[in-house]
PDB file of N, H, CA, C and O in Angstrom:
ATOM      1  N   UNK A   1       0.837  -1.168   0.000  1.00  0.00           N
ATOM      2  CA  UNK A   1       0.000   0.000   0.000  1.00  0.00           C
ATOM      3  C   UNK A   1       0.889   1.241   0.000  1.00  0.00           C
ATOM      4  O   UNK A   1       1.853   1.438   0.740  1.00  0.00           O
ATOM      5  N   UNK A   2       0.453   1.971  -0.862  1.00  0.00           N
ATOM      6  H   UNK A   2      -0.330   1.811  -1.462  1.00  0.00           H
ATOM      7  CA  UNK A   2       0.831   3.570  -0.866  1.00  0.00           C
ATOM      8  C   UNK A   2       0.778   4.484   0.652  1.00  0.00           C
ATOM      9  O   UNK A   2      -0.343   4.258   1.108  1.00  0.00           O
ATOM     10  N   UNK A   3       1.279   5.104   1.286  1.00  0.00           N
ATOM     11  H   UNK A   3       2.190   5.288   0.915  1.00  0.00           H
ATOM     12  CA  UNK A   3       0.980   6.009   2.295  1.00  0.00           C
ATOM     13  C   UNK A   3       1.778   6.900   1.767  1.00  0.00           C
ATOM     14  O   UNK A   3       2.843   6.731   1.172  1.00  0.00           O
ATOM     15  N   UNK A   4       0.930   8.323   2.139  1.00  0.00           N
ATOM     16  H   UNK A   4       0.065   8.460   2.622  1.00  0.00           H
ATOM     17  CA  UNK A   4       1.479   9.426   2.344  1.00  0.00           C
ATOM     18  C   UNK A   4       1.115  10.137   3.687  1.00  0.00           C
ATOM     19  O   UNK A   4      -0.064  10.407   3.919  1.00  0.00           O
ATOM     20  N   UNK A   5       1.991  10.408   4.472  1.00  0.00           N
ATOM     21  H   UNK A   5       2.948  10.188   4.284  1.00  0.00           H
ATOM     22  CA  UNK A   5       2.125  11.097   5.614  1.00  0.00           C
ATOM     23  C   UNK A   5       2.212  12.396   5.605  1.00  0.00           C
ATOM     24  O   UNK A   5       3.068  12.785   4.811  1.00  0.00           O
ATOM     25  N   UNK A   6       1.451  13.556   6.396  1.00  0.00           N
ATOM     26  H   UNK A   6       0.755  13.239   7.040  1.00  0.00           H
ATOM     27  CA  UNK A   6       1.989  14.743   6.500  1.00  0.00           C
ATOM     28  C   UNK A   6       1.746  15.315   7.512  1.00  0.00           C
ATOM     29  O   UNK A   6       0.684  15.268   8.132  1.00  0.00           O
ATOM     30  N   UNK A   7       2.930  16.053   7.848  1.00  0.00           N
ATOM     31  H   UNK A   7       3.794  16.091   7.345  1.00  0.00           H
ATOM     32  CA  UNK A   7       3.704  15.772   8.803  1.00  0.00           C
ATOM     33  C   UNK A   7       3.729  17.944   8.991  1.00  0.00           C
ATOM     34  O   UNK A   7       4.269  18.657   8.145  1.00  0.00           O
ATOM     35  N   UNK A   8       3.215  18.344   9.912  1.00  0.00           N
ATOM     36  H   UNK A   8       2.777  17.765  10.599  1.00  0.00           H
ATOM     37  CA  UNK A   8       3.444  19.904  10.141  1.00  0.00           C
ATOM     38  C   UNK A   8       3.854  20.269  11.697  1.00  0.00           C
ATOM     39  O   UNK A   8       2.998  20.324  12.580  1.00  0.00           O
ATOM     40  N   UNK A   9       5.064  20.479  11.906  1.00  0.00           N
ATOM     41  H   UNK A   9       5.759  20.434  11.189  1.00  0.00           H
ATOM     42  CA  UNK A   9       5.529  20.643  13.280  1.00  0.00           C
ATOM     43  C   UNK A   9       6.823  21.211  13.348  1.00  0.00           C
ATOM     44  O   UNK A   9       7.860  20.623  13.042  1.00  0.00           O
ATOM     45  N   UNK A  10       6.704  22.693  13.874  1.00  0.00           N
ATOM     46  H   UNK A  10       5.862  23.171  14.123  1.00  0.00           H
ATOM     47  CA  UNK A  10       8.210  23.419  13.293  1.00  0.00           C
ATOM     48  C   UNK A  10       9.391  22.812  14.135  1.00  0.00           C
ATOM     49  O   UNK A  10      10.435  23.405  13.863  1.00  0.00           O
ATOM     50  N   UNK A  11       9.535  21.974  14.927  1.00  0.00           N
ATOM     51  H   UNK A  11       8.687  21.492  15.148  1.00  0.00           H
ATOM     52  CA  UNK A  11      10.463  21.456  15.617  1.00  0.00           C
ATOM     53  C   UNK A  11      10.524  19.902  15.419  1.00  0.00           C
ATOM     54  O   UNK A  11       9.925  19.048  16.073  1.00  0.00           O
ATOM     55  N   UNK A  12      11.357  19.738  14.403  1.00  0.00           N
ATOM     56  H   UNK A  12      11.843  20.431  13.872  1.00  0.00           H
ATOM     57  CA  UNK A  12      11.508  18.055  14.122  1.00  0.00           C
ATOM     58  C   UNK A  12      12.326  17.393  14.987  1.00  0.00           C
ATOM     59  O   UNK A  12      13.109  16.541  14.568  1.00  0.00           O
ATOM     60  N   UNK A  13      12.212  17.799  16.640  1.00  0.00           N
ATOM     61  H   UNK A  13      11.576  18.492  16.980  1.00  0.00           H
ATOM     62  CA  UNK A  13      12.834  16.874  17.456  1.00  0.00           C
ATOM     63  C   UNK A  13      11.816  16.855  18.392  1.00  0.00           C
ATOM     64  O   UNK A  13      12.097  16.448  19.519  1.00  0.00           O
ATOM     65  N   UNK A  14      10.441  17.295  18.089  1.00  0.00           N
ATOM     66  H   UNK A  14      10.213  17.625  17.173  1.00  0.00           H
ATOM     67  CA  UNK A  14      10.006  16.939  18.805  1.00  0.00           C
ATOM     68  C   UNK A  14       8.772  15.663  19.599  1.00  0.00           C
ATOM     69  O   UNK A  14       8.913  14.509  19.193  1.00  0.00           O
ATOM     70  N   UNK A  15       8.070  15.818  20.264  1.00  0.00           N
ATOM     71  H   UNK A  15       7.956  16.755  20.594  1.00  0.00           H
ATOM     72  CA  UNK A  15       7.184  14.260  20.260  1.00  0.00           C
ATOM     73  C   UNK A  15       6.180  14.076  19.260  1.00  0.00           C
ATOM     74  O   UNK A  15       5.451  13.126  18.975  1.00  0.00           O
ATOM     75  N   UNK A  16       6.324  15.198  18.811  1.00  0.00           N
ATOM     76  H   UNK A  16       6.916  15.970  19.042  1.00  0.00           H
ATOM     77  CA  UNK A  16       5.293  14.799  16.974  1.00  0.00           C
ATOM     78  C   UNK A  16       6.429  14.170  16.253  1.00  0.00           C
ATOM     79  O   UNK A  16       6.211  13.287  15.424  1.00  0.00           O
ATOM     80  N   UNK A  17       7.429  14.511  16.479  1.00  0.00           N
ATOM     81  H   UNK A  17       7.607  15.228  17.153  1.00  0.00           H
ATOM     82  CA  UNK A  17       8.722  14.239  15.098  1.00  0.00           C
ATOM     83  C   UNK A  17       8.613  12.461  15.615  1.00  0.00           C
ATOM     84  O   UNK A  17       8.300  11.485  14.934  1.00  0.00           O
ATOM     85  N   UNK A  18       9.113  12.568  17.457  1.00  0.00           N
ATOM     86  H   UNK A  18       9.368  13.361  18.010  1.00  0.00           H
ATOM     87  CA  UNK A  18       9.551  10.788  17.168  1.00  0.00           C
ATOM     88  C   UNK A  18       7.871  10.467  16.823  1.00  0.00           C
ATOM     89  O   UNK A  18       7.857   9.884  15.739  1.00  0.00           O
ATOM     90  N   UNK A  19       6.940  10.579  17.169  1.00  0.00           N
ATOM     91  H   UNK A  19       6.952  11.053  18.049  1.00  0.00           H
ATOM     92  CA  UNK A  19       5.729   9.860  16.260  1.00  0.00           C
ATOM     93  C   UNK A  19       5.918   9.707  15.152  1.00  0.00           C
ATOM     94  O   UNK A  19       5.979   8.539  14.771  1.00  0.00           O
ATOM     95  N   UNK A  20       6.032  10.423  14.498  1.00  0.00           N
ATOM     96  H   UNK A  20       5.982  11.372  14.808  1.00  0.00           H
ATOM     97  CA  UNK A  20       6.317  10.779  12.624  1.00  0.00           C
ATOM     98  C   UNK A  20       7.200   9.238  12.531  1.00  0.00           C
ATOM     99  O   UNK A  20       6.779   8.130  12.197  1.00  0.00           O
ATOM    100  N   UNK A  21       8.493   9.643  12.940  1.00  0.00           N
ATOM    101  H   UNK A  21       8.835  10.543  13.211  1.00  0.00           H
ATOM    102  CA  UNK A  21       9.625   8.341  13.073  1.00  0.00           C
ATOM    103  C   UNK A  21       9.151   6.628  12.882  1.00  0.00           C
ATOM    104  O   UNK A  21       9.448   5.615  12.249  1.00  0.00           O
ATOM    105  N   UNK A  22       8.063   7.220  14.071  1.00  0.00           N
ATOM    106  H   UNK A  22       7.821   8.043  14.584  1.00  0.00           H
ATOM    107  CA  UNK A  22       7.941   5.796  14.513  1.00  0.00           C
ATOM    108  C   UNK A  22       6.768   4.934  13.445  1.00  0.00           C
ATOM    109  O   UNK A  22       6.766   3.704  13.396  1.00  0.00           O
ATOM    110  N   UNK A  23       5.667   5.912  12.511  1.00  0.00           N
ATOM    111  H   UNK A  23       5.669   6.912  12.551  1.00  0.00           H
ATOM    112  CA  UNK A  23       4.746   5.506  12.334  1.00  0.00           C
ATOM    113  C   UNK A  23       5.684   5.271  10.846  1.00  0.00           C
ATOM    114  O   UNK A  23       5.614   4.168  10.304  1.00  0.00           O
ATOM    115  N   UNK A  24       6.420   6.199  10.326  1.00  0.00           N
ATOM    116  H   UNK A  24       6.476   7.095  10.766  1.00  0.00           H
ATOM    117  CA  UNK A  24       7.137   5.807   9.145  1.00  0.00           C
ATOM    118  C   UNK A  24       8.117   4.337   9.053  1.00  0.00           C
ATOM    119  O   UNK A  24       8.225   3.409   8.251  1.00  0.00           O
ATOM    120  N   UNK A  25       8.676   4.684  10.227  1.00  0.00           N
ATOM    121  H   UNK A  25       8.588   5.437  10.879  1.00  0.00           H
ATOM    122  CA  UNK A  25       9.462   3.188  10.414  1.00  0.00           C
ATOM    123  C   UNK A  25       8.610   1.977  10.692  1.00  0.00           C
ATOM    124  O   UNK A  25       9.135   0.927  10.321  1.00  0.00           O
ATOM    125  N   UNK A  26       7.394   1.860  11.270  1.00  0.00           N
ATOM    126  H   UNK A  26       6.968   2.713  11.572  1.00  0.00           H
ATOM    127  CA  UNK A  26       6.533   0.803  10.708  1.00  0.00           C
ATOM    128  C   UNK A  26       5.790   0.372  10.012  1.00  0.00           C
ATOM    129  O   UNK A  26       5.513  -0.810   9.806  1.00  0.00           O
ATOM    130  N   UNK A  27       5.389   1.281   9.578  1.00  0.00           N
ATOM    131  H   UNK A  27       5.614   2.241   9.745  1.00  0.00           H
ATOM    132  CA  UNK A  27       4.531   1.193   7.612  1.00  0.00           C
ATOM    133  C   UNK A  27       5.735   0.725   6.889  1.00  0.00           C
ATOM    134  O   UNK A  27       5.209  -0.133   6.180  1.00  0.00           O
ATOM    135  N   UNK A  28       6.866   0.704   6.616  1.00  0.00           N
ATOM    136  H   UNK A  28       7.293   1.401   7.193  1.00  0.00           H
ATOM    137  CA  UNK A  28       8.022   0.563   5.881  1.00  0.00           C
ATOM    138  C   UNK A  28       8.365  -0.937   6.299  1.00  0.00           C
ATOM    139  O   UNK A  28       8.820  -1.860   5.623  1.00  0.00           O
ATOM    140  N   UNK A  29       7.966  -0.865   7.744  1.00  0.00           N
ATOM    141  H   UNK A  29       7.596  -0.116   8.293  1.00  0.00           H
ATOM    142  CA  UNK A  29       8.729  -2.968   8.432  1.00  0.00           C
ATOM    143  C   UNK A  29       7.593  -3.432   7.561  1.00  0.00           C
ATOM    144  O   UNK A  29       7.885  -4.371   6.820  1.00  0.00           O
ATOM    145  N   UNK A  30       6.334  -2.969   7.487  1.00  0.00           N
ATOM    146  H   UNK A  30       6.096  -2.206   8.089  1.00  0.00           H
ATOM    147  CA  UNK A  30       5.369  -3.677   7.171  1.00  0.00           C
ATOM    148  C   UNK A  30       4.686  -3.934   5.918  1.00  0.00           C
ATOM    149  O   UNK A  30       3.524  -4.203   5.616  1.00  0.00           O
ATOM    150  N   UNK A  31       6.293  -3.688   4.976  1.00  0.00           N
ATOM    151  H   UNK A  31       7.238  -3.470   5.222  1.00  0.00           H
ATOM    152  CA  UNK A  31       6.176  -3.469   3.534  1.00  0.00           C
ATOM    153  C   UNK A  31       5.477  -2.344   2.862  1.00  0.00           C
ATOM    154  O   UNK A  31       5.461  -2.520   1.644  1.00  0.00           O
ATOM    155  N   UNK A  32       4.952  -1.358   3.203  1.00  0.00           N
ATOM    156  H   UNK A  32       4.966  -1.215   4.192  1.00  0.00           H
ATOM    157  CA  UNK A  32       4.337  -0.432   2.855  1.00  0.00           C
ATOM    158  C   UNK A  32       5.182   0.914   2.137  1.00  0.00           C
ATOM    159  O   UNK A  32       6.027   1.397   2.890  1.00  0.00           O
ATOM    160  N   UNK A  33       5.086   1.415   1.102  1.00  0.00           N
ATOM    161  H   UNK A  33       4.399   1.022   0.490  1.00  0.00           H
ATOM    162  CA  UNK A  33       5.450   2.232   0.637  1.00  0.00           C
ATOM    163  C   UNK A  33       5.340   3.807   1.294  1.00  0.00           C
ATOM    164  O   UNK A  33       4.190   4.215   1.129  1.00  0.00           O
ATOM    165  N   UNK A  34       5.922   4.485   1.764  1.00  0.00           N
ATOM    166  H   UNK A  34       6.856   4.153   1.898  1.00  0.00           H
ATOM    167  CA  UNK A  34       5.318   6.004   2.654  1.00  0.00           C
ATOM    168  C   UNK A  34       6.518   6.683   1.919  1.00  0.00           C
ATOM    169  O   UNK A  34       7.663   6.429   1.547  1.00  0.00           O
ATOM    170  N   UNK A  35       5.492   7.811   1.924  1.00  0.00           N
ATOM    171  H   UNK A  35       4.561   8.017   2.226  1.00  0.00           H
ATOM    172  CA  UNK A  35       5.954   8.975   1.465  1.00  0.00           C
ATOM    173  C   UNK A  35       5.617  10.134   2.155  1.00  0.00           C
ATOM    174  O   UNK A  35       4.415  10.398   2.178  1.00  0.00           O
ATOM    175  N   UNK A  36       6.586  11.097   2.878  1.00  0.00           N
ATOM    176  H   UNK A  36       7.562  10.882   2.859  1.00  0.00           H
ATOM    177  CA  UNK A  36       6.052  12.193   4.029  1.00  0.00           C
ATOM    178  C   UNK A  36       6.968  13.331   3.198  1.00  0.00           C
ATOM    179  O   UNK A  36       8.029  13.544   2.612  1.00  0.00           O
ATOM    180  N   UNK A  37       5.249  14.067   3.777  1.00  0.00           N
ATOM    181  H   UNK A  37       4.387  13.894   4.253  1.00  0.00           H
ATOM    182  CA  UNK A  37       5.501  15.486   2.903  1.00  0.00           C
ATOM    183  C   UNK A  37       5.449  16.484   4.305  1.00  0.00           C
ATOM    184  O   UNK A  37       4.423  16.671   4.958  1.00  0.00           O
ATOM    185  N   UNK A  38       6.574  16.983   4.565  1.00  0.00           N
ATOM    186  H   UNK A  38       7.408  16.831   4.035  1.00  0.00           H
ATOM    187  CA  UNK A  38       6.730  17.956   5.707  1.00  0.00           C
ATOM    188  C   UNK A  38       6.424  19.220   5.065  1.00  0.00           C
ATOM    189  O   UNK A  38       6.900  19.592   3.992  1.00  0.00           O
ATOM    190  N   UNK A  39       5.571  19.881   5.815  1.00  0.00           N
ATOM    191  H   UNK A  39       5.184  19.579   6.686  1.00  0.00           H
ATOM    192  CA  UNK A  39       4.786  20.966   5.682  1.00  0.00           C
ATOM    193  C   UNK A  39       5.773  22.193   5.851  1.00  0.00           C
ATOM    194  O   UNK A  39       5.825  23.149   5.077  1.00  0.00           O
ATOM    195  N   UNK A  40       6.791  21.960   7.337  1.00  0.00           N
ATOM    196  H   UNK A  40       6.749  21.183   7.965  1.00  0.00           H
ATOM    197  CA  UNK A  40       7.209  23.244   7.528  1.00  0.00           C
ATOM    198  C   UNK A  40       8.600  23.382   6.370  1.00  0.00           C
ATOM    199  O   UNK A  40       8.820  24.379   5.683  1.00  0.00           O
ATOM    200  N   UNK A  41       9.316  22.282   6.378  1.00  0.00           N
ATOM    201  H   UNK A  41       9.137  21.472   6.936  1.00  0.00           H
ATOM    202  CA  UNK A  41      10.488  22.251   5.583  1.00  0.00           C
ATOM    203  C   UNK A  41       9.992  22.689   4.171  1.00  0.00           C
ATOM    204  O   UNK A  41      10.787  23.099   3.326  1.00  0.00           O
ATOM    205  N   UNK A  42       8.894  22.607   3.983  1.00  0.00           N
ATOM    206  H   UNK A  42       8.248  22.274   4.669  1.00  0.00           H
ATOM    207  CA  UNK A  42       8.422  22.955   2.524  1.00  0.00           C
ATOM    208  C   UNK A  42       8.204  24.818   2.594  1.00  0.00           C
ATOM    209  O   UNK A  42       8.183  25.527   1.589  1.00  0.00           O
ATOM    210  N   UNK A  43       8.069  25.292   3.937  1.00  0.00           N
ATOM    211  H   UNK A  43       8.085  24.715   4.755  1.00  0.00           H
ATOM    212  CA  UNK A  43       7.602  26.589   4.201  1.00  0.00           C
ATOM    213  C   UNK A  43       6.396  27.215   3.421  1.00  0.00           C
ATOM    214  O   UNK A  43       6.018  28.357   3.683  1.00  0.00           O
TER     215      UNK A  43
END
């Protein structure tokens, strides 16, 4: 399956970021394709 994630939180260290981390790093164990589009890095 396709995922796209997006992801808006001006501090990528924070407990949204390790969420982000964590939900990307298991869609990916779980064969899943993800793709995260960060909102702020995009400005």
């Amino acid at each position: 399956m396709k995922v796209l994630l997006v992801y808006a939180h001006p501090e990528p260290r924070s407990l949204n970021g390790a969420i982000r981390d964590f939900a990307v790093q298991r869609l990916r164990d779980a064969g899943h394709e993800v793709q995260l589009s960060d909102l702020y890095a995009m400005q």
